[in-house]
Structure formats: C-alpha cells, structure tokens
C-alpha distance (Angstrom), angle and dihedral (degrees) to the residues before:
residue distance angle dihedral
X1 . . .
X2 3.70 . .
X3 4.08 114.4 .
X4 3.69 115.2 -130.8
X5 3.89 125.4 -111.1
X6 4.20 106.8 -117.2
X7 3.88 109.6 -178.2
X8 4.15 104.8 -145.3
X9 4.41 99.6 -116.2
X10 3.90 98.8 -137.0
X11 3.31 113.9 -176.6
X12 4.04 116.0 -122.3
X13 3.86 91.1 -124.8
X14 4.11 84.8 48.5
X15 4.43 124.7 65.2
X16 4.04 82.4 -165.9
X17 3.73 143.3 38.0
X18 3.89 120.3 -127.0
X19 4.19 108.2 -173.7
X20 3.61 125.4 -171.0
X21 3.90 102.5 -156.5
X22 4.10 115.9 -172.2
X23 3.98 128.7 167.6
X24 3.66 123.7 -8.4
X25 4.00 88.8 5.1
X26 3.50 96.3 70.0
X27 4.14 87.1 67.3
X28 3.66 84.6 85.6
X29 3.86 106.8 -168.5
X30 3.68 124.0 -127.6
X31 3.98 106.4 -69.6
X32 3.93 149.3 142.9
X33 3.66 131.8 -156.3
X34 3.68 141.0 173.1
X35 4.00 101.5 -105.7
X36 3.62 136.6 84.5
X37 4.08 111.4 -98.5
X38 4.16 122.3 -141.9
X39 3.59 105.0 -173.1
X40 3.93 129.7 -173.3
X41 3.65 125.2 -167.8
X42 3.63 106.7 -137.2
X43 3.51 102.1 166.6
X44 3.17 136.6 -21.0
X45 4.58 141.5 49.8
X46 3.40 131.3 -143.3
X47 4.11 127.4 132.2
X48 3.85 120.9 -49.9
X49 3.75 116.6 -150.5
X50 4.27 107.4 -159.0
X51 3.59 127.8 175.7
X52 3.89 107.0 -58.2
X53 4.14 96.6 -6.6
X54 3.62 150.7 51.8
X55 3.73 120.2 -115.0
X56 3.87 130.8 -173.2
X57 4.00 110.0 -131.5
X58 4.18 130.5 -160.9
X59 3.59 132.8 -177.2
X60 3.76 119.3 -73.3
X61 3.99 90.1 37.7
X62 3.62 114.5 138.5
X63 4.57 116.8 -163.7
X64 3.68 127.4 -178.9
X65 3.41 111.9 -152.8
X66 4.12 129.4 -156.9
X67 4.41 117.7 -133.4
X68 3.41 103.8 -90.6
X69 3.35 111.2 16.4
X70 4.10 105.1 123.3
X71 4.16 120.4 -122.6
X72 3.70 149.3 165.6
X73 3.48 142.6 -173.7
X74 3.64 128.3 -146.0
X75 3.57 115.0 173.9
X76 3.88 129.5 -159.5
X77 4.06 133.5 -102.9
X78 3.40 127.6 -160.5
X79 3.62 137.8 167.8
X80 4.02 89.3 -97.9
X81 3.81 100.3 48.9
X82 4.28 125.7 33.7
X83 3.43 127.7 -162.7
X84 4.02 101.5 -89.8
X85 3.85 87.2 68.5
X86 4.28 93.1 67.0
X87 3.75 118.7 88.3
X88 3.29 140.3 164.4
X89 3.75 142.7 -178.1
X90 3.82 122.6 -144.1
X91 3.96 133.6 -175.0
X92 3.70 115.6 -164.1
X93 3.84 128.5 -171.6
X94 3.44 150.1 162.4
X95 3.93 116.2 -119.0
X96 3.52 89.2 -124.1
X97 3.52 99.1 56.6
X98 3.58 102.1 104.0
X99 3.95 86.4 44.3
X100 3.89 128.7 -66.7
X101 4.19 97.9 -94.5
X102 4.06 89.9 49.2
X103 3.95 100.4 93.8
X104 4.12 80.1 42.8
X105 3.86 98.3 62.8
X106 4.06 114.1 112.7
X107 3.43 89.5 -117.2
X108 4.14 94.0 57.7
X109 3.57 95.1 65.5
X110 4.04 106.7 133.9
X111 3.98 88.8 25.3
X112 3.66 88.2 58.7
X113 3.43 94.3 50.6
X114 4.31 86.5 49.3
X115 3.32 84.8 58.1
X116 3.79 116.8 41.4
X117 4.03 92.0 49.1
X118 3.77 114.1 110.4
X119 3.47 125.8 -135.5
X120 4.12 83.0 21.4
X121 4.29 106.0 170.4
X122 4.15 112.0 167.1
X123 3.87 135.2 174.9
X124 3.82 111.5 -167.7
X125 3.58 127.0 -136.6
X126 3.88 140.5 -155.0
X127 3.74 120.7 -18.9
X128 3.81 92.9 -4.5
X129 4.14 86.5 54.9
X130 3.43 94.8 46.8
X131 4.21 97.3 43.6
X132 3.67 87.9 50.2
X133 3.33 89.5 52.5
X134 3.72 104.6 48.1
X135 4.25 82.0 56.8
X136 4.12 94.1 46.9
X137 4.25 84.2 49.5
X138 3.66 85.4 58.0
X139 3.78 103.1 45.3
X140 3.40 100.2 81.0
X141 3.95 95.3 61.9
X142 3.59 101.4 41.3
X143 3.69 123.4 85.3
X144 3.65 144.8 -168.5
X145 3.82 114.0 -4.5
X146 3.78 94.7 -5.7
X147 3.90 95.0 61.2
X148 3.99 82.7 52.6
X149 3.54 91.2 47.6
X150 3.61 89.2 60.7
X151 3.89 94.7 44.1
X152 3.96 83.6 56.6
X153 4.07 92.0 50.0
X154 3.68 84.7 44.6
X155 4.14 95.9 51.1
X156 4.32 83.5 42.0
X157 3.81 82.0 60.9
X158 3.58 102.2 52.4
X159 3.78 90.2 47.7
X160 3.34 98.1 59.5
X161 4.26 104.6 67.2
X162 3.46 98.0 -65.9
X163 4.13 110.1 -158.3
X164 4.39 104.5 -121.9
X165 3.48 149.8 147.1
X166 3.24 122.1 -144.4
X167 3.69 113.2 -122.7
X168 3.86 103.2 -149.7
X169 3.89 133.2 13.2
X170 3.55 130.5 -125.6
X171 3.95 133.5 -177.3
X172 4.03 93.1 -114.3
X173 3.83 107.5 89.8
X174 4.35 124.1 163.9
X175 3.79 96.9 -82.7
X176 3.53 127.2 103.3
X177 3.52 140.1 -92.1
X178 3.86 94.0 -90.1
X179 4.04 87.5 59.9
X180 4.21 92.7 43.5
X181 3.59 94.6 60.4
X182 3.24 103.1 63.9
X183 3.26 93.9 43.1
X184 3.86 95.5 56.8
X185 3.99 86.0 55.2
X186 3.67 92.4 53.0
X187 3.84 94.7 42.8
X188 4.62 85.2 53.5
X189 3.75 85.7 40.7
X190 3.69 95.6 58.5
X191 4.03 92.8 32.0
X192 3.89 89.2 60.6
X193 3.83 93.0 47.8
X194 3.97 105.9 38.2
X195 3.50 89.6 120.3
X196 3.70 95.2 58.1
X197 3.92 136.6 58.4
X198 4.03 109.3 -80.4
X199 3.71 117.7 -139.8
X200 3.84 122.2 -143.6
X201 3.63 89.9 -146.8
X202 3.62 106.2 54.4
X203 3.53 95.6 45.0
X204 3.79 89.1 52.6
X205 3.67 89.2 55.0
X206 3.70 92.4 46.3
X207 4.11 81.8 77.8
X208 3.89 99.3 34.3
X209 3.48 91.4 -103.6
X210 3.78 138.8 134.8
X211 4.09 122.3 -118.1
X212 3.95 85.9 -103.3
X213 3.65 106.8 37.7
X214 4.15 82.7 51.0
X215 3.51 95.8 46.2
X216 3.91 90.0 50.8
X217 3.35 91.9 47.0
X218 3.70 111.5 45.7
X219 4.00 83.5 46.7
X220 4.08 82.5 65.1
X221 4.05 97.3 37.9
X222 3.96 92.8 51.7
X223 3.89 105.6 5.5
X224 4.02 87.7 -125.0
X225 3.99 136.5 92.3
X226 3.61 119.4 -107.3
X227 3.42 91.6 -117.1
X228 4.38 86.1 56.1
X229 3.47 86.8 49.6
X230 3.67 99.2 57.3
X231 3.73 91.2 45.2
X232 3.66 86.3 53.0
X233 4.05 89.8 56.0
X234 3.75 97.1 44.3
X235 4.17 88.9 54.2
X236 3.30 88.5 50.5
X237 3.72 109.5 46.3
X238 4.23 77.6 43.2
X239 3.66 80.6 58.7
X240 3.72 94.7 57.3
X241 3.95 96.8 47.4
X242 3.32 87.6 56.2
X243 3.85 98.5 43.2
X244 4.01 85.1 44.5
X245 4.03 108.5 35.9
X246 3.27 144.6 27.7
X247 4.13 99.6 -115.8
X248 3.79 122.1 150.6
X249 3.70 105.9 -102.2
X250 4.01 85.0 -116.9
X251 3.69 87.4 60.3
X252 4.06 93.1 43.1
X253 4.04 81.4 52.1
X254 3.97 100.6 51.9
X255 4.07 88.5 38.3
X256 3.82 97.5 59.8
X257 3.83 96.2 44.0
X258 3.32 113.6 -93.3
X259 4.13 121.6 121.3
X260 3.73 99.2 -168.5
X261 3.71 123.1 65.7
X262 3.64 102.5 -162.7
X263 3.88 86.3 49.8
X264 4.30 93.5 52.7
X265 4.38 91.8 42.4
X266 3.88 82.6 49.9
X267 3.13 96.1 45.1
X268 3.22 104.3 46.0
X269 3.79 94.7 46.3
X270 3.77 84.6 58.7
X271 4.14 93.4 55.1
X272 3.75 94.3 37.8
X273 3.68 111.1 31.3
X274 3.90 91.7 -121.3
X275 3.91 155.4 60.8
X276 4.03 116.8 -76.6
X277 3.87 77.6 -123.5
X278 3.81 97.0 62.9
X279 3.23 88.9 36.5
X280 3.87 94.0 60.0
X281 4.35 90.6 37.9
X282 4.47 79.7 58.5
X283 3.61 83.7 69.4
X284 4.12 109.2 29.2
C-alpha cells in the first residue's frame, strides 16, 4: 500500500498549521507529507499505523512525528461510543518556519537533534505528555503571536530531556557514516535471506567483526539483538503480503521465515498489538 501525498494548507498570515479534527476526520487515511506532526489524543482509540508498525492509541496520547515518515489513524466504534465523541488536535510545521538557522542556534542543541533525525516517530510520556498537552489544548483558541508563543514554550519543552518512546524503529541511528554502512549491508543481507535460517556468524563476518564485538555493537547501533532484528523484518515483510495479496496466513507464515505458527501469531501479536487476522481484516 502506497501512502498518499497531503500538502500541510498554511495560511499566508500563519508560519504553522494548528487543526482541530473531531468525528469522522480523525479516521485520517493513509498519507505522508513533508512537515513535522504534533499530535494530541483528545478523545478517542482505535489502531495507529506508524512508519514500519502498528500501534494501539487512547485518549490523552501525545506523538511527534518526523516529514516523511507515512501514518494513519483508524479509530474504534463500539456500541457505547460513536464517532462524534473522537477529537484530536494537530500542529503542523515546516522546520524552517521560524527561519532556516533556528534549530542551529547554540542554545538548540538536543532540539536540533529532535528534529534533523529521519524516520523520527515519538509518543510522550508522564509530565512531558501531559505539559505538551496542556499547550496543544490551548492552540486552537489563541491567535496571532500568542498561538506562536505557545509553539515556542512547546519547542523549550522538547529541548529540555523530554521523557518518549519512540513509536517505530528504523535502521538510521546518531552515529556516523562509518557505523551506517555496515548496517545497511546487514539490513540487504538479512532482506535477501528472510526466508532462510540466519547465522550469527556470517553476518558478523560480513563486517570483519568477531561474534562479540558484533553483538556489542549492533546492541549500541540499533538498541536490539540481531536475532530481534530479524524478527522485526520477517513481521514486517509478513505485514506487506498481507497488505498486498491475498495468501493464507499459513502461507504468509512459511514465506517470511518462520517454521512455527504458534511462534509467528505470538509473535506478531507481541510487535503489533493484534492477531495476523485483524491485521489482514484492517486492510480487506
């Protein structure tokens, strides 16, 4: 499935978009654009699909997303709650928006490093969640240079050891070119043999290293074991058979590596918050 391209309407008398979403606009459609995303969870759940994974979201959740990295929403109905009850509130912006040399100041360091990572997808926890919050709440009824005074108290906040999770994960990490290399080779040497059985060894040797060294290592590059990693890449080349065709899940199991079926359905319950099946019925 290929996300959608959604330009972010600023207005010319505005440098940043604030949207109030409520009902049937919350189930945001599959998309991508080229700004930064603040999202708060007003009210409302349902499943949140982020980058390379599928998340479960509830009211009072607050996400930062990186340009580019593709996302929907799809939020949940029951007999008890209807659609008119979700909201959300969204600021959008351009890193350039408060000038191109901002996010470069001394001062900036961590928040330019928050905002220069690709692939960047956040939720925010305790005090930082709920002080973001309290400023996205007030966004939609402030105006002119008090609705950018509370963007600036808002980008003070994130600079200053913000408490997150990231939401998806990626193969880019901080470290330098030297250290991304390798890792692209090892992500194509795994992609090319999902389907077979991945030895520690030979992959370690694929970057001159020894099993130890590489298992140190790739522990600091991605903050997984190889062996997570390559669980990670099965689940989600599972998820794009059965986003893309209309395989048996037995068949979606044996063709992205794995030999047991219990182990992949657990598995991939654990990584995605759900069944294969419900998975597959997101997408029918």
């Amino acid at each position: 499935m290929i996300p959608v391209s959604r330009p972010i309407p600023i207005a010319p008398t505005q440098s940043f978009a604030v949207k109030h979403l409520r009902g049937s606009d919350c189930n945001i459609p599959y998309h991508v654009h080229d700004a930064h995303e603040l999202i708060l969870i007003r009210s409302g759940s349902g499943s949140f699909y982020v980058g390379n994974t599928i998340r479960q979201f509830h009211a009072g959740d607050v996400c930062l997303l990186a340009p580019g990295v593709p996302h929907w929403f799809k939020c949940e109905r029951s007999l008890e709650r209807n659609a008119e009850e979700d909201e959300f509130i969204v600021l959008q912006f351009c890193r350039s928006f408060l000038g191109e040399t901002y996010f470069d100041l001394p001062e900036h360091g961590k928040l330019k490093r928050l905002f220069t990572t690709e692939g960047l997808a956040l939720s925010f926890k305790g005090v930082t969640r709920d002080s973001l919050a309290e400023f996205l709440l007030s966004m939609p009824h402030a105006i002119a240079q008090g609705r950018l005074l509370l963007v600036l108290r808002l980008l003070a906040l994130l600079g200053e050891n913000p408490d997150f999770i990231p939401l998806h994960y990626t193969i880019s990490t901080d470290i330098g070119l030297q250290g991304r290399k390798p890792l692209e080779r090892i992500q194509a040497y795994v992609a090319e043999r999902m389907h077979n059985r991945i030895c520690l060894e030979e992959v370690a040797s694929l970057v001159n290293m020894s099993v130890p060294t590489f298992c140190r290592y790739f522990k600091q590059w991605t903050g997984k074991t190889l062996t997570d990693f390559v669980q990670e890449m099965r689940i989600e080349y599972a998820c794009e058979l059965m986003k893309e065709t209309n395989l048996p899940i037995q068949n979606v199991c044996k063709d992205s590596g794995f030999q047991s079926m219990a182990h992949f359905i657990r598995l991939f319950k654990r990584l995605k918050g759900m069944t294969p099946q419900k998975f597959r019925k997101m997408f029918a």
